[in-house]
TIVORO-388665 format. One record per residue (C-alpha): x, y, z. Coordinates in steps of 0.001 Angstrom, whole numbers, padded with zeros to 6 digits, always signed. Layout:
BEGIN
XYZ ...
END
This chain:
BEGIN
-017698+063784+055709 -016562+066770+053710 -015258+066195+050110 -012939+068945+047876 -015191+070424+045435 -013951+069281+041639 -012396+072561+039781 -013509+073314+036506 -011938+076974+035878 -009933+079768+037789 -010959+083572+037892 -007338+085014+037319 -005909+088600+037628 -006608+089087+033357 -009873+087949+034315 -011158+090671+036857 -011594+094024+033877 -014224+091525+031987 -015848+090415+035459 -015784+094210+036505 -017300+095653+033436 -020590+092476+033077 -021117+092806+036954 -021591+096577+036664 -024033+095633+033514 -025724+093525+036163 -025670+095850+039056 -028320+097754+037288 -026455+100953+038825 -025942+099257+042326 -023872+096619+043838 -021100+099573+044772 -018810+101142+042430 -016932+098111+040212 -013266+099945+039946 -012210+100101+043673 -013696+096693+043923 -011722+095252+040345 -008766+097044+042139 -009127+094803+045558 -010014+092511+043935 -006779+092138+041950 -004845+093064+045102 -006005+090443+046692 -005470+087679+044229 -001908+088706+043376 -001309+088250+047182 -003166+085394+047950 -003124+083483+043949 -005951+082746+041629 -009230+081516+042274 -010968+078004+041644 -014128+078460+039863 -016606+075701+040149 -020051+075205+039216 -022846+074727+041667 -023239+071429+040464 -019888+070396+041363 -020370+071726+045196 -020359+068756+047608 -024042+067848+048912 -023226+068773+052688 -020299+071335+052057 -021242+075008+053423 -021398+077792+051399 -020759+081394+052258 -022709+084207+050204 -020925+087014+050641 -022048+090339+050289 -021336+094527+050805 -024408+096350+052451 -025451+099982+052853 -025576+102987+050437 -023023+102381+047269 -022258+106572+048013 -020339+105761+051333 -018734+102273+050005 -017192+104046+047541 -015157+106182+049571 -015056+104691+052597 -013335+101161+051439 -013341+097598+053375 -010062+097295+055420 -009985+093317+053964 -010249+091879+056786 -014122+091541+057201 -014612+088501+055243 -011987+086713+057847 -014181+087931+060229 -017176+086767+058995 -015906+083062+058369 -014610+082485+061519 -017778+083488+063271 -019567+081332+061271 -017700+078370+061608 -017275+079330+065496 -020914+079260+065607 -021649+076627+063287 -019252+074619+064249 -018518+073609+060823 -015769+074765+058103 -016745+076739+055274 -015774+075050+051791 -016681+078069+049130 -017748+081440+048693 -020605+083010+046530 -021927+086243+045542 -024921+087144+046862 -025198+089723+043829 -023678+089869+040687 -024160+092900+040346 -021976+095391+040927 -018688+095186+043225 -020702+092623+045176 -020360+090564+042031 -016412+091479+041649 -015184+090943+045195 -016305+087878+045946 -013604+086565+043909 -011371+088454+045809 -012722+087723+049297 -012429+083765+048235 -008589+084402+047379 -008168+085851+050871 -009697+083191+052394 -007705+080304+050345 -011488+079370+049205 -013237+078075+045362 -015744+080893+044339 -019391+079207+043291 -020326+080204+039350 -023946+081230+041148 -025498+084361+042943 -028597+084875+044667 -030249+087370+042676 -028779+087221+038456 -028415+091541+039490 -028501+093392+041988 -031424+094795+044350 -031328+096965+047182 -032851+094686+050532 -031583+091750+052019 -034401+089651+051444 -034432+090389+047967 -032447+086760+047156 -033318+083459+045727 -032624+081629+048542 -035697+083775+050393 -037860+083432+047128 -037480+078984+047337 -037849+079412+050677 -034609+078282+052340 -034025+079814+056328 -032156+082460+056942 -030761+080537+059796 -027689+082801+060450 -026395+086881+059316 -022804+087821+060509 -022108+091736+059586 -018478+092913+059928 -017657+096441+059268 -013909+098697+058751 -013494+099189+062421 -013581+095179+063378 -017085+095192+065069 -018548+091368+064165 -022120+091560+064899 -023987+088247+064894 -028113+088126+064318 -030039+084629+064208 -032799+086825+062656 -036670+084476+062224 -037177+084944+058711 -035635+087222+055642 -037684+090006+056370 -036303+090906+059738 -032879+089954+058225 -033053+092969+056077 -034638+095467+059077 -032186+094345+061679 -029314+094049+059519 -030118+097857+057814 -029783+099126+061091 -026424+097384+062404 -025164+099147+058862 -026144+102417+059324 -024919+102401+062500 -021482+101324+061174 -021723+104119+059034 -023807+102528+055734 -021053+100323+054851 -020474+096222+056260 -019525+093070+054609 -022200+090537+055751 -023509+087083+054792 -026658+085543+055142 -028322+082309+053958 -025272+080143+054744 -026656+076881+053219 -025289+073404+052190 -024552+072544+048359 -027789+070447+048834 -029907+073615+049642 -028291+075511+046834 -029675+073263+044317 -033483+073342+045748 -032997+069772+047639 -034883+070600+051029 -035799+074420+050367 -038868+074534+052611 -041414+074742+049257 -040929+078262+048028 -040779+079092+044181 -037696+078288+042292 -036781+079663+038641 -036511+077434+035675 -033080+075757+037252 -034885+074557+040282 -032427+075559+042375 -032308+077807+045381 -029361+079762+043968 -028912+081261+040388 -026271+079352+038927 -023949+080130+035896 -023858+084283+036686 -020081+084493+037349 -019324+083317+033626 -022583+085214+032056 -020946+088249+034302 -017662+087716+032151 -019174+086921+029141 -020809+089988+029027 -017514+092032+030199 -015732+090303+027428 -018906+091281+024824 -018253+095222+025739 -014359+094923+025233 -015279+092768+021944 -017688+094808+020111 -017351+097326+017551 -020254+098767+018626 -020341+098082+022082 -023664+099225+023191 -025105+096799+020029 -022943+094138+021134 -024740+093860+024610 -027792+094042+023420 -026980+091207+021425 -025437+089503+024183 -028163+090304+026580 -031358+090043+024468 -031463+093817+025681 -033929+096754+024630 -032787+100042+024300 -035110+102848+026000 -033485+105571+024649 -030606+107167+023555 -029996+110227+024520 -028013+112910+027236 -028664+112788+030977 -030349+116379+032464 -030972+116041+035537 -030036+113834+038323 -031687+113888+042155 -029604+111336+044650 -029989+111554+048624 -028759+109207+050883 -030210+107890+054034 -031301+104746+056001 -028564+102968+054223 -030203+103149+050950 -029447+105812+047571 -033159+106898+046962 -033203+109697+043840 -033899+110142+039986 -032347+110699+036755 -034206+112189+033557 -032052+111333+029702 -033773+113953+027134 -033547+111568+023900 -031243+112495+020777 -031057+111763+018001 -033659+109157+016700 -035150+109396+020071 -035268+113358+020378 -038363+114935+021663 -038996+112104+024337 -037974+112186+027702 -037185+109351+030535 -037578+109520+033975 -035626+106612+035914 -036195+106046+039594 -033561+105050+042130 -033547+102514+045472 -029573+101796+044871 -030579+100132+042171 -032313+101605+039052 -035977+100395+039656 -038445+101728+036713 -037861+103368+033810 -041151+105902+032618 -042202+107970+029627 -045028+110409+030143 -046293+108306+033104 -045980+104739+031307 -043149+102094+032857 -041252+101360+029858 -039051+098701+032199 -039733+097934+035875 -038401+095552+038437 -037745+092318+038463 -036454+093578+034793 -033379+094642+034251 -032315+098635+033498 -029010+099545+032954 -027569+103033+032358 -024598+102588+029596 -021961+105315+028374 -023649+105808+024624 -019961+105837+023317 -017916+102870+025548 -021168+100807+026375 -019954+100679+030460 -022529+100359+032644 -022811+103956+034987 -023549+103513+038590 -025808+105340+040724 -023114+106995+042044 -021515+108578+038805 -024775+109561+036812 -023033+113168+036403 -025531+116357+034496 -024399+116198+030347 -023232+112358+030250 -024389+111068+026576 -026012+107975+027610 -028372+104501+026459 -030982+102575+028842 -030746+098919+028673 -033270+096535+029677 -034091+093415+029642 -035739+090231+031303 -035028+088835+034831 -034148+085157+036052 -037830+083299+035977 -037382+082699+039692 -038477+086867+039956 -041544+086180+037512 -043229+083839+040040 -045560+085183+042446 -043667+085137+045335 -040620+086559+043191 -042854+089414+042433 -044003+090012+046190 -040330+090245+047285 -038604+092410+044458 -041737+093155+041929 -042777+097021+041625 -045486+096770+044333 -042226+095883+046904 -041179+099209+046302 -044035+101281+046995 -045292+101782+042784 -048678+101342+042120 -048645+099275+039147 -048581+095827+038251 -045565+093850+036914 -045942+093445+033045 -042495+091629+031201 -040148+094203+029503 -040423+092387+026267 -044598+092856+026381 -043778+096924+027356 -041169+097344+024830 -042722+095000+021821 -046279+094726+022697 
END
């Protein structure tokens, strides 16, 4: 039997600018554009009221949880917005086919609006939001979760999209997930709401996970990333010098410093795929930094040598206001700063490498820790 998960805090309207600003530090430039998502978000709860927050520990052992996430290119989310009602959609499919009600609603990603509208989409739904995610950031592919890295099933993926289609997949493992979900998106134009990895509060703490790798937590799920998220929003607003104030906050590196001079961004196959050189100033003049683009911003080079690389964190930051830039609005001239810093452990184990390490994304190099790159 079912039990009411205990409440321990609320994610209210004041709350969504600090949750906005960390998740886009945590989007690593993906996750879709953070200000139409704050302003659903806020929408949402105004109409609908605030929203429980409760830790993963606090989740009920045999309670269902609904990751919820956007899919497709962050280019077409941000203009062509959700209607509202796909995360409706998507829960009563999967209690339909599960036969079971749904008792709370997580981010997939924190990065990003994926990390933002989740709180939104669990005010809609009258549902607590889970302080977890399945990632601690944002990446590109489905597959590229916790839950796949412990090795939970993917057991069920319901996509809905603007125009109402609901497209059920009982897909056999993460993998085809990601190439049979990619393809229901692009055919909805790049854009759906979808969730995968519907799992009990048992499975979300690494009870019965099937033996994969698990971060330092043990759990299937990253736990704690909604506060961290707003911690970090409320270090940018904080600081006097806000681009010092998350690197204190994040244990970050900065790459350089410098202005942003050229920027190559295509979209296709439901992915951003491009490039973005920042010719340093200042005490970084005379260098130059290439970063490459899948969505998210994946490595970070100088003359040839990764600097940063996934699972690692790299964030683009406004040198002046320290918000994080997405994909999407790295504009020619911007006077910029590129963040890094480490991942959740679950990503440094070998199986977290072979799912979201540098090799996963076609670069011939081997994974090496930012701090070892940076300080080494």
């Amino acid at each position: 039997m079912q039990t009411t998960p205990s409440i321990t805090g609320r994610v209210t309207i004041d709350d969504v600018p600090a949750l906005a600003r960390g998740c886009a530090v945590l989007g690593t430039g993906g996750g879709g554009d953070v200000e139409t998502g704050a302003l659903a978000t806020v929408r949402a709860i105004d109409e609908c009221g605030e929203v429980p927050l409760i830790p993963l520990s606090e989740v009920p052992h045999d309670s269902l949880i609904l990751p919820l996430a956007g899919i497709g290119a962050p280019t077409v989310s941000y203009e062509m917005l959700m209607s509202g009602d796909e995360p409706l959609l998507i829960r009563d499919e999967v209690e339909r086919t599960l036969g079971r009600p749904v008792a709370a609603v997580m981010a997939c990603e924190i990065g990003g609006s994926n990390g933002v509208e989740p709180a939104g989409w669990a005010a809609r739904l009258g549902l607590p939001l889970i302080d977890a995610d399945g990632m601690g950031r944002a990446f590109p592919e489905v597959q590229m979760v916790a839950m796949y890295v412990a090795g939970l099933p993917v057991n069920l993926v319901v996509l809905a999209d603007v125009q109402g289609n609901v497209t059920t997949v009982r897909p056999v493992d993460g993998l085809w997930s990601e190439r049979i979900s990619r393809a229901v998106c692009v055919a909805t134009g790049a854009s759906a709401l979808m969730t995968d990895y519907v799992m009990t509060g048992a499975q979300a703490r690494g009870a019965a996970t099937g033996g994969g790798a698990s971060g330092g937590s043990g759990a299937a799920v990253i736990p704690g990333t909604v506060s961290r998220a707003l911690e970090i929003g409320r270090a940018v607003k904080d600081g006097v010098d806000p681009v010092g104030s998350l690197c204190d906050v994040l244990d970050a590196t900065v790459l350089i410093g410098g202005k942003i001079v050229d920027v190559e961004r295509r979209t296709g196959g439901g992915f951003v795929r491009g490039s973005l050189v920042i010719d340093g100033t200042g005490d970084d003049r005379g260098r130059l930094l290439r970063v490459e683009i899948q969505n998210e911003n994946l490595i970070a080079l100088e003359d040839g040598r990764p600097l940063a690389c996934v699972p690692d964190l790299i964030t683009v930051v406004d040198a002046q206001t320290g918000d994080a830039i997405s994909t999407e609005a790295l504009r020619y001239g911007q006077r910029v700063a590129v963040l890094s810093w480490p991942c959740d452990p679950i990503w440094r184990t070998d199986r977290g490498l072979a799912t979201a390490g540098p090799r996963a994304f076609g670069y011939d190099i081997d994974y090496t820790p930012v701090e070892e790159l940076t300080h080494g």
